[in-house]
N, C-alpha and C positions, 0 to 999 in steps of 0.2 A: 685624776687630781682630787685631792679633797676638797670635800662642800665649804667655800668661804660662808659660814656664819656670821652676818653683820648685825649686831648687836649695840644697847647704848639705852639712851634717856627716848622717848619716847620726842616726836619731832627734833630729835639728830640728825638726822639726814640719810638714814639707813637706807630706806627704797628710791632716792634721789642717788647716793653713789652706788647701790645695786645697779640702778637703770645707766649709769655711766658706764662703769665696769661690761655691764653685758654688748654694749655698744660697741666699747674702745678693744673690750677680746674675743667678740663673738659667741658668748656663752649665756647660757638660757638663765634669766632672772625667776625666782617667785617668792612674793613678798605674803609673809604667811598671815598677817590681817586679811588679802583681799583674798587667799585661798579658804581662810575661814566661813567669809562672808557668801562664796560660794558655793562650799557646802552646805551652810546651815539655812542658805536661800532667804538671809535676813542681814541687816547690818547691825553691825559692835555695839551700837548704842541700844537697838530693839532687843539682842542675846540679852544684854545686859537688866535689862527694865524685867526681862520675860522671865528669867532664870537665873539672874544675880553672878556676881563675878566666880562662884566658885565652878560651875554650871559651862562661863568661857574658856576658864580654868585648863579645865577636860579634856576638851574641842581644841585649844590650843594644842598640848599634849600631844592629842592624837595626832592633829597638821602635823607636826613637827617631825613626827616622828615617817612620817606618810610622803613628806617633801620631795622630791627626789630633783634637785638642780642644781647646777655647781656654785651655783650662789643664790643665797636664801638671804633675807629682810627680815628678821626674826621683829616681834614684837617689844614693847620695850619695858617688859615682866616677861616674858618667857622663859628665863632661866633664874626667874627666883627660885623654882623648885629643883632642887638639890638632884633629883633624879633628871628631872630635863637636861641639866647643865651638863651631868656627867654623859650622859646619851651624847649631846653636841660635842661637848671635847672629845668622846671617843668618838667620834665619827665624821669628826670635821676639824675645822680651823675656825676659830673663834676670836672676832676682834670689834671691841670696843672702842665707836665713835665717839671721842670726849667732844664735848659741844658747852659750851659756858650759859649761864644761870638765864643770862638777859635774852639770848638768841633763844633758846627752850621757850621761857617764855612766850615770847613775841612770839612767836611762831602756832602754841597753842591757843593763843587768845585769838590768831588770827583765824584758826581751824574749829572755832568754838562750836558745843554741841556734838562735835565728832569723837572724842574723847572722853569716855566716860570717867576716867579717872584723874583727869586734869594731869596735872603738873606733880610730879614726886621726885623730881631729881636731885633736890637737897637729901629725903628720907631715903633713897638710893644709891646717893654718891659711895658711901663704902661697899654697895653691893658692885655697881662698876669698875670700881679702881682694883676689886680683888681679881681680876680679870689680867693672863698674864702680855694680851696684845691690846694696843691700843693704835688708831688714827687718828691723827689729829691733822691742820689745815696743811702742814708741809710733809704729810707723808706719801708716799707713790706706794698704792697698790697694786701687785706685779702676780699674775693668774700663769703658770707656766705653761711653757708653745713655744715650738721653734719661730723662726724670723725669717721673711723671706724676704725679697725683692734686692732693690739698688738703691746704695748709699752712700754718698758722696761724704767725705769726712769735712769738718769745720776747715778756714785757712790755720796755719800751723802759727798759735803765739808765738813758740820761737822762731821763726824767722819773722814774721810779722814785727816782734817787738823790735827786731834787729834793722827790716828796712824800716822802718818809723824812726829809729833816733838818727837813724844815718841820713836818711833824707831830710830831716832836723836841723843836723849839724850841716848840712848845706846850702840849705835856703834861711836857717833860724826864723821858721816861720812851720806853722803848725801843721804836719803833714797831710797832704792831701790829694790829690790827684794820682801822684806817681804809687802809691800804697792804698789804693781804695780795694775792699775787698766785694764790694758788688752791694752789699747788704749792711749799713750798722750793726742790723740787728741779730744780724747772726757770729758778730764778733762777741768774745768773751772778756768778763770781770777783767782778768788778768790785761787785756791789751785796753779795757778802756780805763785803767789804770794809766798803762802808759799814753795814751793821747791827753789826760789828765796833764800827766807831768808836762808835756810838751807844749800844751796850751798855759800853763802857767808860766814855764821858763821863757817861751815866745812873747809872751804877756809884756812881760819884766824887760825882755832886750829889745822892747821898743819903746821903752818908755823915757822919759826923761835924763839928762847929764846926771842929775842930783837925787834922780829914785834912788831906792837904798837894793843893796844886793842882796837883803835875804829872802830869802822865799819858802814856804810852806808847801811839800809835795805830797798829796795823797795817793798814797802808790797799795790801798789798802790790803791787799792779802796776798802780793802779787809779790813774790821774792826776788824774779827775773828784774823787775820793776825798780826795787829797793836798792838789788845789787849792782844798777848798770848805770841808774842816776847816780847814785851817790859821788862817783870820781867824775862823772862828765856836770855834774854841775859845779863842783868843784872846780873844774880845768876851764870852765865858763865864768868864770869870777863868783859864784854865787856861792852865798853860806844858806845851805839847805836844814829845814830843820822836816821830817817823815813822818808822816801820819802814819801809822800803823794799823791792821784790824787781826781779828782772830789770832794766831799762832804765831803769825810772822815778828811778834815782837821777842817769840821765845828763841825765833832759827838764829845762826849764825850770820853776821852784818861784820862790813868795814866803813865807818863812817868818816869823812874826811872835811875838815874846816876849809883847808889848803889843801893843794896838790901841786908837787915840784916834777921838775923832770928830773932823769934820774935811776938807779937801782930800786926797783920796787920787787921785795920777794914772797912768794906766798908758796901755801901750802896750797899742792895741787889734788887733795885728795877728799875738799873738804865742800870744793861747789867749781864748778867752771864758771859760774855767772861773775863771780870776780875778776878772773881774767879777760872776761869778755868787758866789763866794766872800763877795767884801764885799755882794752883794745881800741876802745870808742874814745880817751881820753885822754890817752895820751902823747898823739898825733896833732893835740892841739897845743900844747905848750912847746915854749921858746926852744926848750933842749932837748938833745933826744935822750930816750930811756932805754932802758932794759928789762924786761920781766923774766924772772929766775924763780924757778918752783925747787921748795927744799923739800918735797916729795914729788914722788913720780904722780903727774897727770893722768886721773879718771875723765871719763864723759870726755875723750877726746875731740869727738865729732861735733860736740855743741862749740869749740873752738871753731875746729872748722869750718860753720858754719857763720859764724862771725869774721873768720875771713876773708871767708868767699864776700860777704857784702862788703866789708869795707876796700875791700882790694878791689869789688865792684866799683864804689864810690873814689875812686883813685888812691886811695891812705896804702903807700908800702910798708910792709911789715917782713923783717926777717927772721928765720926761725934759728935756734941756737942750739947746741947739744942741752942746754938744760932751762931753754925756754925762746921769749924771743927779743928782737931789736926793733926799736919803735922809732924812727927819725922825727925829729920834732918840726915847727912850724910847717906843719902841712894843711892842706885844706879839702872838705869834703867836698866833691861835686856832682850834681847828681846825675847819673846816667838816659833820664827819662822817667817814661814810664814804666814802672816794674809790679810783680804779681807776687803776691806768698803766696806757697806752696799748699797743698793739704795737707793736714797733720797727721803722720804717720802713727803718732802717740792716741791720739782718739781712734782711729782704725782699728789701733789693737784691740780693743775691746769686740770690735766687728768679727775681726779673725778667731779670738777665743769663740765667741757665739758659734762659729761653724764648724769649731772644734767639739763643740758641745750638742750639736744637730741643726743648728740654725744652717741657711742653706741663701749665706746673703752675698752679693756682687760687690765688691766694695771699688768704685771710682776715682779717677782727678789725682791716684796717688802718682809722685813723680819715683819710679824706681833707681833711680840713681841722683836723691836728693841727700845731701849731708844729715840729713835729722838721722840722728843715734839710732831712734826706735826702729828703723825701717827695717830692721833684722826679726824683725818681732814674728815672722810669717816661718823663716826657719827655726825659730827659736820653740814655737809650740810644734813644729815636726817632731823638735826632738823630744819635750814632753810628750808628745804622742807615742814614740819609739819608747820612751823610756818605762812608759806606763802598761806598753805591752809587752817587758821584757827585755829587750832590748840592748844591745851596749851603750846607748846613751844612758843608762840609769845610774852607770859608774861614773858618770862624768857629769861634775854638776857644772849647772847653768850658771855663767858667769853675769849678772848684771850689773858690774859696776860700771859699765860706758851707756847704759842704757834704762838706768831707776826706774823710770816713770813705767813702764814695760812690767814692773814685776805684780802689781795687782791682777791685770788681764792672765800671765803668768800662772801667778799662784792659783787662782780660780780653777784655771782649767786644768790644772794639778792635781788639784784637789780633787774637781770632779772625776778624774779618769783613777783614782788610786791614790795619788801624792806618793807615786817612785821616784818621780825627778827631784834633784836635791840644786838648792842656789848658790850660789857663792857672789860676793864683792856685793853685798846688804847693807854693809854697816850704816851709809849714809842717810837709809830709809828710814832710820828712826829719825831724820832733823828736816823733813818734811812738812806739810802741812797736819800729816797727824805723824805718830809712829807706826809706818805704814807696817812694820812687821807685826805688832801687838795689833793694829786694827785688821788685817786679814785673819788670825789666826782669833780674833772673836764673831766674825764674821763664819767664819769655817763651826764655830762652837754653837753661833746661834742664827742659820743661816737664812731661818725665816723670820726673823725681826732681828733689822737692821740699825744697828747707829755709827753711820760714817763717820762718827766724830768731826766733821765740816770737813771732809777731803774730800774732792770731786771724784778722786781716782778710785777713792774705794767706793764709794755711791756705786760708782758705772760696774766697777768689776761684782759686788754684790747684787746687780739686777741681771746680769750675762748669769752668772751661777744659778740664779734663780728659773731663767727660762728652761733650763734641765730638771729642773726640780717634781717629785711630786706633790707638794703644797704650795698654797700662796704664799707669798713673802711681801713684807713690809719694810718699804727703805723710809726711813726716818730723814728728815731736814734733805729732802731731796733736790731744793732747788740748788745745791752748793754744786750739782752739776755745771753750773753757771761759768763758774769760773774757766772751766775751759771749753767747755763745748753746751751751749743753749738749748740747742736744738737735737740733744741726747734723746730726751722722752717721746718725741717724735716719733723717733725712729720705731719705735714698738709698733706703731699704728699702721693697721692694715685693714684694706675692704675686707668684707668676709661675704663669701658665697656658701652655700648648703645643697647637699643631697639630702633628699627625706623621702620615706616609703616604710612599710608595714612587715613584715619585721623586718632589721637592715641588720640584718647580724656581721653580713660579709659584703663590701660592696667595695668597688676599687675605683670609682670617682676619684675621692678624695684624692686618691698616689695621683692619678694622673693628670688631674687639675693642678694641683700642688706643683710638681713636677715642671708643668708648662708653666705655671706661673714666676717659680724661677730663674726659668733658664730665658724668661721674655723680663726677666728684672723687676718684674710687678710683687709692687708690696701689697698682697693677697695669699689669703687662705680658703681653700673649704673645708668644711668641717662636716661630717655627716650627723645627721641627727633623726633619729628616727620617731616618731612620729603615729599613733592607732589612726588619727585624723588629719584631715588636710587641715579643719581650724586648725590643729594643733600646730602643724606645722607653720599654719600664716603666721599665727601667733606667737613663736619664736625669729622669723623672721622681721616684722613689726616691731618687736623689743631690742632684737639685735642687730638693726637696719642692716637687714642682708640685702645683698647689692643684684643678687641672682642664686636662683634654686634650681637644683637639677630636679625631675621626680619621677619617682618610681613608683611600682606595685605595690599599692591596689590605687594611687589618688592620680592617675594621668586623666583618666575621666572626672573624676569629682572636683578636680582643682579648675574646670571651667566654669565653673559658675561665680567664682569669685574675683575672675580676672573681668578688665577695664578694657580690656581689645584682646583680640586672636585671631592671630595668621588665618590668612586666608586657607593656607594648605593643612594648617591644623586643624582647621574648623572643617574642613572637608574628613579630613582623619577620623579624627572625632575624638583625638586625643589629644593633649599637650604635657611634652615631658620637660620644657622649660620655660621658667620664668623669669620676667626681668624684671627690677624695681626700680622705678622714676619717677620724679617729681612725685611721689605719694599715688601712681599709678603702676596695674598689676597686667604687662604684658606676656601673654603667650604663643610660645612656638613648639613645634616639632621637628627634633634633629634626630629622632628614630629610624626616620623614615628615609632622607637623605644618608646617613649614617650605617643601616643595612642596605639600602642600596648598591652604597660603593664596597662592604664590606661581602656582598654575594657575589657580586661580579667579581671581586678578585679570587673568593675558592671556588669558584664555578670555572675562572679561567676564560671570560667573555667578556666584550662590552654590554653584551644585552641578554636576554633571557629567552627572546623567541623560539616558543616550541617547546618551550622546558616544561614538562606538566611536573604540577607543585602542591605537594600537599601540605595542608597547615594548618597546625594544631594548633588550638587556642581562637580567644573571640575577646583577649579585655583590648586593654588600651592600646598595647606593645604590640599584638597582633595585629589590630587595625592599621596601624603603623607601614607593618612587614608587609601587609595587603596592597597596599596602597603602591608600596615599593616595586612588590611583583609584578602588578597590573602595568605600571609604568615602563618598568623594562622588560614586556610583552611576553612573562610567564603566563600559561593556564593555569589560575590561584582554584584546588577545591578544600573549603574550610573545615575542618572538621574537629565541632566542638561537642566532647561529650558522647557519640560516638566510635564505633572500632574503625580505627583505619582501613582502607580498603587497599590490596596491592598495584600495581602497575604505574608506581609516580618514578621519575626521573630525581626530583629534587623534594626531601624532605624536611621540614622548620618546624622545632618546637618553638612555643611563644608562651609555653606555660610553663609554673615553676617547677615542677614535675616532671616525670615520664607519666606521660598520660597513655600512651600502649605499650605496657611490658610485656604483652603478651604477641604483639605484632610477630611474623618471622621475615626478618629482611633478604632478597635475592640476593646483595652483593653486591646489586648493578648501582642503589641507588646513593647521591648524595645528600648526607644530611647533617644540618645546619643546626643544632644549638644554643640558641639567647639565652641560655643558663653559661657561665662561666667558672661556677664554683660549685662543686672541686669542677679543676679544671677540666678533670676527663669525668661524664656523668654518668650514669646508669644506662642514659639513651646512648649514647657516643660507645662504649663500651659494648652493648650489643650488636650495634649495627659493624662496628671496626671487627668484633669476633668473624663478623659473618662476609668482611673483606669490601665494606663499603668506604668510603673518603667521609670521613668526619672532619666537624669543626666547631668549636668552643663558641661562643658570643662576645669573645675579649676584643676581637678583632671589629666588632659591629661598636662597642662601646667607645673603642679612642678613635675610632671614625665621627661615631655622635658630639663624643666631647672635644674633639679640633672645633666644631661646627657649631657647638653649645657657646665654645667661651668665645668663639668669633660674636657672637651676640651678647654675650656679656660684658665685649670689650665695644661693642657701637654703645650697648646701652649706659654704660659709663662717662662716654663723650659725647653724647647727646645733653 
């Protein structure tokens, strides 16, 4: 990934959303003032008084250039020099926290003393704005990383919307009990649009013989909302007049003063939520009706959907070769208690994500629910087919029964190639934005985002992004809102770490990763390597790592810094894991359990007795393996630094190395390997020439790490 450079006026908040970022994606912070200040062993204001600002100047530069973290605090001058700036663009991602006059301010006054150059943000303002990313307070920061865990999608507005007016129309009283989704607050814009409506129409029909029937509905951006009031407040006696917000004043509407029964005919190709509208409205007047489409019906299934409830709520409806027969005076009644489904439509974006590498469970969906989108799972097969050749590439993807679908779609199209071609689009332009122009600037500028206020493209631009190799900037991100709140969420996961000295190759992470999956845990680790254990607490600390695996050379050094340790580690004398709680640093040993059960299965025994065992090595990991042997009653002789001597039965390296190339193996003996990489070593290779049973150390590691994340999973619910 590229270094996010965070950039801006000086008290913008650069090392406040560094230290967010590093948290929310597990990625190591450095804010280049406080790495100044530790090199030059003086702080900004003493540089400054000692050697004047050109002298900081320098020493900046150099940090900057010297940084090495995937996200840097830069200073807030550090790219006035022409040469810095061009060093950070080519070398990173560069983005400028606008922050207004008054906040800069206040906020220096309040750090007085610390700053030697006060406040320049006005004299600066055009040095910022030339800068081509900006955040500001509604932007989401997005660091790429697959997604893991289990994800339950939101309830599905469309049907939500649908039991809410329907259990409405049956009690004319504001729905409640029968359509509760567990949560307010995890309901979206769109359905508290429609409880809006409901609570005002409910308002009205219990009011007075002589209250008057018009009514003001705020149905603000919610088109479902606009187009299913409209004729049912009409069929309710009310002269409705809609508030409107953002776009929905541009889309296509049927407004009605009156509403008769009757031949009502519409074009079926231009929204179903009209049909669904009279579906709801026209069951209530005196005569029966008819709905006739003089184009064939799109988005069939959102129909369907609406008659499954109302045929729930007793309203017969017949269907006709060119639409359907509505008998009139009838009445809604309500079945009870009932539940909206998950939204198959927010899922999509889940399923893209796994399309892209995310490796996420997704929950609560009902596979044989009416929602259009539900096709959305074979729909990216065939973009996957298509993308790899394929005979789906000849056949494009029809979206016209399923719109909402084509963001998550196009994304992941786009990221695998863009071979699969769409068809049935047209309607996408009369959405909340024009959803074909806003993917296809999305695809042009994929790291800085402007959804144009459409949720759908927000979500499908932050899925692309987790593929990406740069950070990416979603603009006006809370428009998520509208259909799904609890979107951002989803990104957030524990972070664990493996650290040790050099970590060039280490396979933790696969298989932490791995199990963390497939147990639905929203978790990562992340390897980070590390010359020191500070080093490593100290990314851990920034990045509230929840649990650290650790390796050579700090299984010893790392006790002195822990709060407690196991009894059996502290007998060891090593600790290769740690847990983090409550702001306390415990440790254990899962080496040691971990080759344990890993010897005994290539040895072929419960125990070891009688087995003479040679064992190369004396750090942490050895001590470990010692401990092991003793336990399951091998004769351990250690030999560190030393030439091995011949007549052992079972032989263990515990060093990084062949520490005897020179040995000659009989053939008789067994030997045991804690190097796994490459997976056949130098040692394994001579002893196998010479016709011994060899074995790698992979098998001792996912023994360790079963046993590791069983403590990272007490110390998490503790």
């Amino acid at each position: 990934m590229k270094t996010l450079y965070l950039y801006g006026p000086p008290a913008s908040g650069k090392t406040t959303l560094a230290k967010k970022l590093a948290v929310e994606y597990g990625r190591m912070y450095l804010d280049l003032d406080e790495e100044i200040v530790r090199k030059a062993g003086r702080t900004i204001p003493e540089i400054f008084a000692a050697e004047g600002e050109a002298a900081f100047r320098r020493l900046e530069s150099e940090m900057l250039r010297e940084a090495s973290a995937p996200i840097v605090a830069l200073g807030g001058g550090t790219l006035l020099d022409p040469a810095n700036r061009a060093w950070a663009e080519e070398h990173g991602f560069v983005a400028v926290i606008d922050a207004d006059e008054e906040t800069v301010a206040r906020r220096i006054e309040a750090a007085k003393g610390t700053r030697p150059l006060g406040d320049r943000l006005a004299e600066r303002r055009a040095h910022y704005a030339a800068f081509k990313h900006h955040i500001d307070a509604g932007t989401r920061v997005i660091l790429p990383r697959p997604l893991r865990g289990t994800v339950v999608p939101p309830p599905s507005k469309s049907h939500m919307h649908r039991l809410l007016i329907a259990e409405f129309l049956a009690t004319r009283r504001s729905a409640s009990a029968p359509c509760e989704t567990g949560s307010r607050a995890a309901e979206c814009e769109d359905i508290e649009a429609t409880r809006r409506c409901i609570a005002t129409l409910a308002a009205h029909a219990c009011g007075g013989a002589g209250e008057s029937r018009e009514v003001v509905l705020d149905v603000g951006e919610s088109g479902s909302t606009l187009r299913f009031f409209a004729p049912v407040a009409a069929a309710l006696g009310f002269k409705a007049k809609f508030t409107r917000r953002g776009r929905l004043a541009e889309r296509p509407a049927i407004e009605y003063d009156t509403i008769e029964s009757g031949l009502h005919e519409l074009r079926g190709d231009v929204s179903s939520q009209f049909v669904t509208g009279l579906l709801f409205a026209l069951p209530l007047l005196e005569g029966d009706s008819e709905i006739r489409f003089t184009t064939p019906l799109q988005s069939r299934g959102y129909v369907d959907m609406t008659l499954d409830v109302v045929r729930m709520y007793g309203i017969k409806v017949d269907e006709t070769p060119s639409g359907f027969k509505v008998p009139g005076a009838q009445r809604f009644v309500s079945p009870g208690k009932v539940s909206p489904e998950a939204d198959w439509s927010g899922a999509a974006f889940w399923f893209a994500a796994n399309a892209l590498g995310s490796e996420l469970t997704v929950e609560g969906l009902n596979p044989a629910s009416r929602q259009p989108d539900r096709v959305v799972a074979g729909l990216i097969s065939r973009i996957v087919e298509a993308n790899r050749g394929g005979a789906a590439a000849s056949q494009a993807i029809d979206v016209s029964g399923c719109p909402d679908n084509y963001p998550a779609l196009a994304a992941v199209n786009h990221a695998l190639g863009g071979k699969a071609k769409f068809a049935g689009t047209e309607r996408l332009r009369l959405k909340e934005s024009d959803r074909l122009a806003a993917m296809e600037a999305v695809f042009a500028s994929p790291d800085d985002v402007d959804p144009m206020g459409d949720h759908r493209i927000a979500m499908a631009a932050a899925i692309l992004a987790t593929a990406s190799d740069s950070p990416a900037l979603v603009h006006d991100a809370g428009c998520v809102a509208k259909s799904y709140p609890g979107f951002w969420d989803e990104f957030k996961m524990d972070l664990y770490a493996v650290t040790g000295w050099p970590l060039a190759k280490t396979r933790s992470p696969e298989l932490h990763n791995a199990a963390h999956a497939a147990a639905g845990r929203r978790a990562e680790m992340v390897a980070f390597p590390a010359r020191t254990i500070d080093d490593a607490l100290r990314f851990a600390d920034r990045c509230a790592v929840k649990g650290m695996a650790v390796t050579i050379p700090h299984k010893e050094s790392v006790m002195r810094h822990l709060d407690w340790i196991d009894p059996a580690a502290a007998k060891i004398g090593a600790v290769n894991t740690v847990v983090f709680r409550d702001g306390r640093r415990f440790g254990y040993n899962t080496d040691e359990p971990g080759f344990g059960e890993a010897i005994c299965a290539f040895a072929g025994r419960t125990n070891l007795d009688g087995v003479k065992t040679a064992l190369l090595g004396a750090g942490g990991a050895a001590k470990a393996v010692k401990c092991a042997l003793e336990r399951l009653g091998a004769a351990v002789e250690v030999f560190h630094r030393r030439p091995l001597a011949p007549g052992f039965d079972l032989i263990v390296n515990a060093t990084p190395v062949d520490p005897v190339p020179e040995y000659a193996f009989s053939g008789r003996e067994m030997v045991y390997d804690l190097r796994y990489e490459p997976p056949e070593t130098p040692l394994m290779t001579r002893a196998r020439a010479a016709g011994c049973r060899v074995e790698n150390g992979f098998s001792m590691l996912k023994a360790q790490a079963r046993i590791q994340l069983e403590h990272f999973a007490r110390g998490a619910k503790i």
